[in-house]
C-alpha positions, 0 to 999 in steps of 0.5 A: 257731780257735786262741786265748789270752788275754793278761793284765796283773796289777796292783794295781788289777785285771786285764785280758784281751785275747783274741786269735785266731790267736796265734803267727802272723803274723795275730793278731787281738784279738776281745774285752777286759775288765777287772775290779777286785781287792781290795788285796793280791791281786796285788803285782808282777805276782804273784797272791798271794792264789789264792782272790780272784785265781782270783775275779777270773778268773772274773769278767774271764772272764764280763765278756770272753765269753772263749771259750778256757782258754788265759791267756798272761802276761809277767813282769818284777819284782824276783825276776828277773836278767838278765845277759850270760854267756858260755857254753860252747856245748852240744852235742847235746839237752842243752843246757836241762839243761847251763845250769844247770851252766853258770851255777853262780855267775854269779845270785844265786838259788838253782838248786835253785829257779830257772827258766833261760833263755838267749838265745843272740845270737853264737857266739865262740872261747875258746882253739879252744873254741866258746862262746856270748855272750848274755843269761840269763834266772834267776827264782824257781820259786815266784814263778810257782807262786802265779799259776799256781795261781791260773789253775788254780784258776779253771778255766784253764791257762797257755799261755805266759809270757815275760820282758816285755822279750823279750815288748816286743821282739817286740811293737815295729817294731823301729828302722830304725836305730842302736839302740832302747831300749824302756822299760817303766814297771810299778808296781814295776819298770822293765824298759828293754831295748836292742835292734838290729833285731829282737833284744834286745842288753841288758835291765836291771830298775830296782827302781822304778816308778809306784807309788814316785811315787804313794807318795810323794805319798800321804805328802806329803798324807797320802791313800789310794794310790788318791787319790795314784794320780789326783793322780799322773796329773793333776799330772804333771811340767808344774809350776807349782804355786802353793798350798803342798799343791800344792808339796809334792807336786809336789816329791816328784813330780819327786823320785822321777821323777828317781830312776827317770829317773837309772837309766834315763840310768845304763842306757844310758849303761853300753850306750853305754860298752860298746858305742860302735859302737852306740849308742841313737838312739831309745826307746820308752815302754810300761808303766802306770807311764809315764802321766805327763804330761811323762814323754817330754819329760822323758826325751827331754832326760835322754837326748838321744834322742827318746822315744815311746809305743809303739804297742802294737797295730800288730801286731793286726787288731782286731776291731769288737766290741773298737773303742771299748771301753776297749781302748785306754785300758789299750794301755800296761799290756797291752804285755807280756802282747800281746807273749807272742801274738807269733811262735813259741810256742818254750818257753813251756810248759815254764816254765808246766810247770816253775813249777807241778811245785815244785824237785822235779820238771820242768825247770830251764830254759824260762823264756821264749819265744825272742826270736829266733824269730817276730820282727817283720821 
């Protein structure tokens, strides 16, 4: 049976999910693990350091009983740009090596190293001439090449890689009505995507996540990142703090919660503005970083729409070895990595491909997997 594992990279550790029948409309999740890493081996969903990351895939193979090579993963941090473009609609086979002259200019990355991916959404006419209006998808060659490696390193290969906020959209049901907003809450960044029905309309990465919370509070008390971390996740928003320590941190804490959730208000109020006749009626929450109590209530007043957390495992049959294991507790981190299994397996390869040829060699497009095909219905 056909199978790959998913995974999340975080500071702290990896996990890995195993699913079964992926890019089908039948996946299951047959096996779960997660390890532990040392600080500085992964940074932003990045594995920077190949020997220790390479390490610990040995050691989340071993302690999953993972029985494929195959490593499947979503990106989403701060080297990404996603913009609306339109684009001259390309004609023939060429179209993945047209892109990158057609979007000379419009990201702020260097072609000669950037992987290109564009999400066509609706055909248009420019003075008789047939165009396309869609999303662009640029990242950095290299910031893929060191966690590639990595997965070669351990003895795997890389099967897929997607935007998360494609990879999120698919994962989802999608809104039965108006527009959704699916907020994903990482470490480093906040990836918030709009979407009608089943395709993504608009994405946007916010340059902060949990860990600015969980930083600041470690320099309010003067404690280790893991500490801050749990004091984080205990506190939370409910306020009502009485000793002066308490105050502090519990000021910071709402201080840097404001600031993400201001640009998450900014983020759908610019789509509202540009799209009136479809505005957002529904969000969603995903991601490690919106485990905060409070986050939903707080956002749900911020944005004037209810917010939930997303049920990241609707889409799988779960199979009885994973059931009370810890697959649950890490539902939320492991959103986007899950969401990579879902619907056609399109260009995914090509980016895994072209991440590890270097500038020189491969293609220069194929950054994700099309989120339009395979979809939730």
């Amino acid at each position: 049976m056909a199978a790959v594992v998913a995974i999340d990279l975080s500071r702290g550790g990896l996990r890995g999910v195993q699913v079964d029948s992926p890019y089908t409309s039948r996946p299951k999740i047959s096996r779960f693990a997660s390890v532990e890493v040392p600080d500085g081996t992964v940074f932003d969903g990045e594995i920077l350091d190949q020997r220790r990351g390479a390490d610990a895939l040995n050691r989340l193979w071993k302690a999953g009983k993972f029985t494929t090579k195959k490593v499947v993963f979503g990106i989403s941090n701060r080297k990404i740009v996603v913009r609306e473009v339109t684009l001259p609609k390309p004609n023939g086979p060429r179209r993945k090596s047209a892109l990158r002259f057609a979007v000379e200019g419009q990201v702020p990355i260097d072609l000669d190293d950037a992987i290109l991916d564009f999400l066509p959404l609706r055909e248009v006419s420019i003075k008789g001439e047939p165009y396309e209006e869609g999303l662009l998808v640029a990242t950095v060659r290299s910031s893929l090449e060191s966690t590639v490696n990595a997965v070669e390193r351990s003895g795997r290969y890389v099967d897929a890689i997607d935007f998360s906020g494609f990879a999120l959209r698919r994962l989802l049901p999608a809104p039965q009505r108006g527009a959704q907003a699916i907020i994903n809450v990482g470490a480093s960044t906040t990836t918030v995507v709009i979407s009608t029905g089943t395709t993504p309309q608009f994405a946007r990465i916010v340059a902060s996540g949990g860990d600015d919370a969980t930083r600041s509070i470690g320099r309010a008390l003067g404690i280790s990142f893991a500490e801050a971390e749990s004091d984080k996740k205990e506190r939370g928003l409910r306020g009502g703090a009485v000793a002066a320590r308490d105050v502090e941190a519990e000021a910071v804490l709402r201080e840097s919660a404001a600031s993400l959730i201001d640009s998450i208000r900014n983020t759908l109020n610019f789509w509202g503005h540009a799209h009136p006749e479809h505005p957002v009626s529904s969000a969603v929450l995903t991601g490690g970083g919106s485990r905060l109590n409070g986050l939903a209530a707080v956002l749900t007043r911020a944005l004037g729409v209810a917010v939930e957390y997303g049920d990241t495992m609707s889409a799988f049959t779960v199979g009885r070895a994973v059931r009370g294991a810890d697959l649950d507790r890490w539902a939320l981190e492991l959103a986007a990595p899950l969401g990579v299994t879902i619907g056609a397996r399109a260009a995914a390869t090509p980016a895994a491909k072209s991440a590890k040829a270097g500038a020189a060699k491969g293609p220069k497009s194929g950054a994700t997997k099309s989120a339009k095909k395979g979809g939730k219905k």
